[in-house]
Backbone as CSV, one residue per row, in Angstrom:
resi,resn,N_x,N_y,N_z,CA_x,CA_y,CA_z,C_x,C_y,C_z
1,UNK,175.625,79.527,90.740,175.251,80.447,89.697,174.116,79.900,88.850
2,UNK,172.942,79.404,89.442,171.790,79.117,88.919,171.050,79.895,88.251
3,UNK,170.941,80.963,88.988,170.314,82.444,88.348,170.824,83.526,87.398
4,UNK,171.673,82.617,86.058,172.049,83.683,85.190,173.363,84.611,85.661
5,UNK,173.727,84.000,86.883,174.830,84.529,87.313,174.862,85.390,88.686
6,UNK,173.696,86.155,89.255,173.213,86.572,90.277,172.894,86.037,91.420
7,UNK,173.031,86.685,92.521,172.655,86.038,93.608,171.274,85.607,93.935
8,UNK,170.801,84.674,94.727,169.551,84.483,95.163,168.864,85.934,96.247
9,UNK,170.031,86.545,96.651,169.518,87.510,97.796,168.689,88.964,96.787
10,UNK,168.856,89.279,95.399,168.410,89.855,94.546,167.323,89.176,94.327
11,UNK,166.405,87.984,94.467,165.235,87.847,93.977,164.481,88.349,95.208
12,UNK,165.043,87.674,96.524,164.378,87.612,97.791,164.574,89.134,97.756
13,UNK,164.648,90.418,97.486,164.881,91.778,97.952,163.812,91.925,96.917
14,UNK,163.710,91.622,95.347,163.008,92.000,94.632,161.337,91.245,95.335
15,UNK,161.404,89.780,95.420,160.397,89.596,95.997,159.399,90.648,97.259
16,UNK,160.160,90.638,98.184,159.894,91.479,98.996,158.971,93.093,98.887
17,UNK,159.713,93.569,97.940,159.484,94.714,97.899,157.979,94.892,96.473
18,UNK,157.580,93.704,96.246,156.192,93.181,95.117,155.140,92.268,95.798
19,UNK,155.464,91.776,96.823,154.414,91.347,97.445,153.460,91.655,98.267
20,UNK,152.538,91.637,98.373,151.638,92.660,99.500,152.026,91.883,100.747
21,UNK,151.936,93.094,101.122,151.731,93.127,102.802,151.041,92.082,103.742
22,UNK,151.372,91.477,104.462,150.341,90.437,105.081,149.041,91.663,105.580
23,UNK,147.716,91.348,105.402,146.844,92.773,105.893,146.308,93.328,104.776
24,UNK,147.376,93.526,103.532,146.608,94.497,102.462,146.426,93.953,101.441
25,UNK,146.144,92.475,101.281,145.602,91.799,100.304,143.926,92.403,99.716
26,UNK,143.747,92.139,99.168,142.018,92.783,98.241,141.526,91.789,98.780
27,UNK,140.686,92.103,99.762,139.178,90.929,99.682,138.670,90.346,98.864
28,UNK,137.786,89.080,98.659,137.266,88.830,97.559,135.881,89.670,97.899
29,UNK,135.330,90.075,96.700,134.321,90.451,96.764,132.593,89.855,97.030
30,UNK,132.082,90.036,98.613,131.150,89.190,98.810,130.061,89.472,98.140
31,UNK,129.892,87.702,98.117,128.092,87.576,97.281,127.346,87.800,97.890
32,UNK,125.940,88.155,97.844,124.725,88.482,98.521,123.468,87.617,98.160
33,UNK,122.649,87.139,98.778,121.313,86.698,98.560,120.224,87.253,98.157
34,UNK,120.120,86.891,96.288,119.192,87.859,95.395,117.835,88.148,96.211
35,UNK,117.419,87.318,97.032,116.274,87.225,97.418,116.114,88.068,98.889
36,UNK,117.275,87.609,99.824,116.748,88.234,101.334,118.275,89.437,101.727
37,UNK,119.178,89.327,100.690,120.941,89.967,101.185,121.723,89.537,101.776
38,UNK,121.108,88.348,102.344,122.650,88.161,102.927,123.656,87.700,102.788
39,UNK,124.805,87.512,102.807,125.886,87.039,102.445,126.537,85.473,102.391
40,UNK,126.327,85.486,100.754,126.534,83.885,100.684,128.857,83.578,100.433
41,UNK,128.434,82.623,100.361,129.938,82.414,100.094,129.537,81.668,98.207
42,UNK,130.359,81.850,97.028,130.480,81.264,96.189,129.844,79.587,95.787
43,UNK,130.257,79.137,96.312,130.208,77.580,96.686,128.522,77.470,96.779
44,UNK,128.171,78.053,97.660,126.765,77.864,98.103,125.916,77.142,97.006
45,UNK,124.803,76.555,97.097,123.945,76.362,96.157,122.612,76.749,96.738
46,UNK,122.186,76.909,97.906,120.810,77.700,98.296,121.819,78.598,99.658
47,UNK,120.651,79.467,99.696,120.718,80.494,101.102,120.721,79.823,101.840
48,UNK,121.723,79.930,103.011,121.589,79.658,104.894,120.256,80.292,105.208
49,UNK,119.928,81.435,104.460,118.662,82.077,105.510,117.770,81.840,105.167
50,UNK,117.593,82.079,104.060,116.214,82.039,103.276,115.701,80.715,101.935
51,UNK,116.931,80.079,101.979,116.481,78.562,101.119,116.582,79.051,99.952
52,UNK,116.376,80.240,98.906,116.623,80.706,97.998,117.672,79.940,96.633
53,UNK,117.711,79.118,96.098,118.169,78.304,95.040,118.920,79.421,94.312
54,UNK,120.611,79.095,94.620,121.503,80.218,94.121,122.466,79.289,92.552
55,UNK,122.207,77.768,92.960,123.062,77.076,91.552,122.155,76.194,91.909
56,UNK,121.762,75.605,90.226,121.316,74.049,89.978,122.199,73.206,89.272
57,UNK,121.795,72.319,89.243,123.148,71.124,88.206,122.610,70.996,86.635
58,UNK,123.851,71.245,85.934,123.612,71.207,84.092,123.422,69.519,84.594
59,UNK,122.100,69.501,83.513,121.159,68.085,83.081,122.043,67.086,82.314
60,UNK,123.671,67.745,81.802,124.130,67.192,81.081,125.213,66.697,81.937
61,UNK,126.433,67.657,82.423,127.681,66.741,83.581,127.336,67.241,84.551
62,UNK,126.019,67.488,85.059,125.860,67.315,86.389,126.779,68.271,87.599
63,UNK,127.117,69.407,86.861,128.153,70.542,87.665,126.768,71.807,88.077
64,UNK,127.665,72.040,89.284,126.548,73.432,89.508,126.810,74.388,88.976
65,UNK,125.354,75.589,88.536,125.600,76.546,87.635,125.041,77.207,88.357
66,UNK,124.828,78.445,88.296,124.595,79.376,88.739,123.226,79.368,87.880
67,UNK,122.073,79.736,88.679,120.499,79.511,88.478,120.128,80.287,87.232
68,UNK,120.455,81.751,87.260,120.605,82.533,86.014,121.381,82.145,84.777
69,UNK,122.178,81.439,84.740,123.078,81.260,83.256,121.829,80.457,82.209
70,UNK,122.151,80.513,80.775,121.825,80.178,79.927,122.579,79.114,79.633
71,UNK,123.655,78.963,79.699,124.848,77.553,79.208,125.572,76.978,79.832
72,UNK,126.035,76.341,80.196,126.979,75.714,80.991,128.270,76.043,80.524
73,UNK,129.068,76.391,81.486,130.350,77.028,81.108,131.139,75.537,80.955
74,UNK,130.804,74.553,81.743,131.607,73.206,81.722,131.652,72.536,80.515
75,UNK,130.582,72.542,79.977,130.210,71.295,78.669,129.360,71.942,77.448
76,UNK,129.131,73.388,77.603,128.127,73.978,76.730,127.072,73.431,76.511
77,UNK,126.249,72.698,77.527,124.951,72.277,77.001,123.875,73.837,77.426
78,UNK,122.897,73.732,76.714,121.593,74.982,77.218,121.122,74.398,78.121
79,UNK,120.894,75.567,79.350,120.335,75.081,80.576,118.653,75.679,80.228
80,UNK,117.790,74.708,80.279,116.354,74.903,80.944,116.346,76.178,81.646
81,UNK,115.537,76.979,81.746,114.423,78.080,82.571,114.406,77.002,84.032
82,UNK,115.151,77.136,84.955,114.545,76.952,86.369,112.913,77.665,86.701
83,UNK,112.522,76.214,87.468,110.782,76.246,87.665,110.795,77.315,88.482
């Protein structure tokens, strides 16, 4: 009687019936290459296709940012205008 007094077979039924489906999970939504379209993965820091510079590293801890940001979400330093 761990569970407040209920059986374990009441979570596993409740579980069941709240979890998605193996199949109908939401995709993550893919990134694209500002420059040529094609499809980057997150992580990336330039294009597979086109070399295109998608994150540089804050000057301050050295984490990748995404080329467009103004601040570093890690350490709040201001990021420089990429050349």
């Amino acid at each position: 009687m761990c569970c407040g007094g209920h059986s374990h077979t009441r979570h596993t039924a409740h579980q069941e019936t709240h979890d998605p489906k193996p199949g109908t999970q939401v995709a993550e939504i893919a990134q694209s290459c500002p420059n040529c379209g094609s499809p980057v993965e997150a992580d990336f820091i330039l294009c597979p296709r086109c070399g295109t510079p998608l994150k540089r590293s804050c000057p301050s801890c050295h984490r990748a940012v995404n080329v467009d940001w103004a601040i570093c979400p890690y350490c709040g330093s201001t990021l420089e205008e990429s050349a």
